[in-house]
N, C-alpha and C positions, 0 to 999 in steps of 0.2 A: 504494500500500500504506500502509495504517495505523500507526503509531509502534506503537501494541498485538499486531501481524501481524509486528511485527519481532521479529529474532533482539538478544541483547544486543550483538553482532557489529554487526548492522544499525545499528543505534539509533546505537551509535559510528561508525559512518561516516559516518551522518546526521549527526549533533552535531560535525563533527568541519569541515564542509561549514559550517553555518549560522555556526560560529563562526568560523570565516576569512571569510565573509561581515563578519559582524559587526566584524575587525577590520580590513575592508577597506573599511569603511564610515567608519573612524576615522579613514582615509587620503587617502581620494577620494570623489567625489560618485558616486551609482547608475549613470549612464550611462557612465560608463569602468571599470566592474570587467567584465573580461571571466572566462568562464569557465574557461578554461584557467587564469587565473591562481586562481582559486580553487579549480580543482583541484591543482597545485601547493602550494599555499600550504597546503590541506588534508593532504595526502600519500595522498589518493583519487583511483582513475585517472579522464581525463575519460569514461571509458565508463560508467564506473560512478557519474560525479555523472548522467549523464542518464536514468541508470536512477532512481534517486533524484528528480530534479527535469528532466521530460522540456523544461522551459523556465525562461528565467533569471528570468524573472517567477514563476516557482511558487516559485524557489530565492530571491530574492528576501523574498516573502510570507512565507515559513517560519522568514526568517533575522529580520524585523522581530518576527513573533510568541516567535521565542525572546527577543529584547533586550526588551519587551515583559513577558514571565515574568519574566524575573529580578527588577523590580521590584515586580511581585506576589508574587512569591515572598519578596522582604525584608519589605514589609510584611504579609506572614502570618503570619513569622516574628516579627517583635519585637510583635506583638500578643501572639501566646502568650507572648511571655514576658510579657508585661507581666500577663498573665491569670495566669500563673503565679507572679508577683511579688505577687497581688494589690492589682496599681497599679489605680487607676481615672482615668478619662480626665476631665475634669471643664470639659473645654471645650464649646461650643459644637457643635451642630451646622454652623453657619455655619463656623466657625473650624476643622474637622475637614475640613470638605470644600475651605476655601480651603489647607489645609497640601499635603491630595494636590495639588491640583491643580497646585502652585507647586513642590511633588517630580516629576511630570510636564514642567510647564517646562522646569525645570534640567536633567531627562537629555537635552531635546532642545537644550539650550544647551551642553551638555558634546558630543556626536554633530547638528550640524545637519544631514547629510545624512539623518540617519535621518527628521529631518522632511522633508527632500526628498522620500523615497523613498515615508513613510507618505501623503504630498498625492498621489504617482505613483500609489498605490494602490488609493488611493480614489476615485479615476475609471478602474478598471478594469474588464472585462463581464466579464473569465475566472473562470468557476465557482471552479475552487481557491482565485484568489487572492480573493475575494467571502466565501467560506466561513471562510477565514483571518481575514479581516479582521474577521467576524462573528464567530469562536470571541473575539478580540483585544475589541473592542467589549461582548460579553457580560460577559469576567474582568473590566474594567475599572469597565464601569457595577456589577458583581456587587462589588466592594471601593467603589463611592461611594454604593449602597444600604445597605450595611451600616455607614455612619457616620452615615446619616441615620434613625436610631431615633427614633420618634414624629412623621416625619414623613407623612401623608396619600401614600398610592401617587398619588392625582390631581398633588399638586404634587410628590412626587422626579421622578415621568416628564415632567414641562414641567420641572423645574429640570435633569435632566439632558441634555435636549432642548437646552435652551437653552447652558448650560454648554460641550458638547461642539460646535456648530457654534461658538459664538464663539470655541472654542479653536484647529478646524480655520481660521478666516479669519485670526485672529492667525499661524499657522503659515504660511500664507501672505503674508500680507505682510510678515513679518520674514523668510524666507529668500527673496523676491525682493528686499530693501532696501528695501523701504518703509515699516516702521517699524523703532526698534528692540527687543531681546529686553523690554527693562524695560518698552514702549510692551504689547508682546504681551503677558505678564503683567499689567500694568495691566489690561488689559482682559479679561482674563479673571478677575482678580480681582472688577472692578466688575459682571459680570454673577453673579455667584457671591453679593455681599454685597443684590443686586438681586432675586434670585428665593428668598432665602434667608433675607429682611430678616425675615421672623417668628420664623425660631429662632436668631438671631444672638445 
């Protein structure tokens, strides 16, 4: 069922679920939250999280795309205000899109299982959690399109391209230990200032 198909009832039980995920995500790595405890931790019964999420992997998916919102949702917000302040942004292209990306870092440096969990996910076949991942992928590239004014659709879609796997490999080798988080931002800095070098 749909977040839209829900009762305001629903939607609280849901949000109530992803967020005990999410603060169970603050506490231990993906493969030891088990559901019972996140239906507990929720005060939703376990019958009713798997009516909701008939697998821990949907409930999962669900729970990264809300942690995921909330930072799009801050940066929608203080653009309007800034729109409403009538501040103007007078930075760089380059410089706008290496800010996001380094505000991306940081919440996976503040929550590292969440990059655990987002690397779990992205080699998953299950439809829901694919669709998830592709609503997540959309809002995200859809806030680093819209910092890229006047740039050519040929080069944001190769800069994004490019961007977002070198973020995904950095994520990777810093939550297995083999670089560290500064090494991972480095480098996703240097491909950022690298596909980007004409409106820097």
């Amino acid at each position: 069922m749909s977040t839209e198909d829900m009762t305001v009832r629903q939607r609280g039980r849901r949000a109530a679920l992803t967020e005990a995920v999410i603060e169970l995500l603050q506490e231990m790595e993906p493969d030891r939250i088990q559901m019972r405890e996140v239906s507990e931790r929720s005060g939703v019964a376990l019958g009713t999280l798997y009516r909701y999420f008939p697998t821990k992997e949907h409930l999962m998916a669900a729970s990264v795309e809300t942690w995921n919102d909330r930072l799009s949702c801050k940066l929608e917000a203080e653009r309007r205000r800034a729109e409403a302040a009538g501040e103007s942004d007078d930075r760089s292209v380059c410089e706008r899109v290496l800010a996001l990306y380094r505000r991306q870092m940081r919440a996976f440096q503040r929550g590292p299982n969440f990059a655990r969990l987002d690397l779990e996910l992205a080699a998953s076949s299950d439809a829901y959690v694919r669709q998830s991942m592709q609503r997540r992928a959309e809002g995200n590239h859809a806030a680093t399109l819209a910092l890229m004014d006047g740039v050519p659709d040929e080069v944001s879609r190769v800069a994004i391209l490019a961007i977002d796997g070198t973020m995904l490999a950095a994520l990777s080798f810093w939550t297995a230990g083999r670089i560290s988080h500064a090494q991972a931002v480095r480098n996703v800095e240097d491909v950022v200032r690298l596909v980007l070098a004409d409106y820097s």
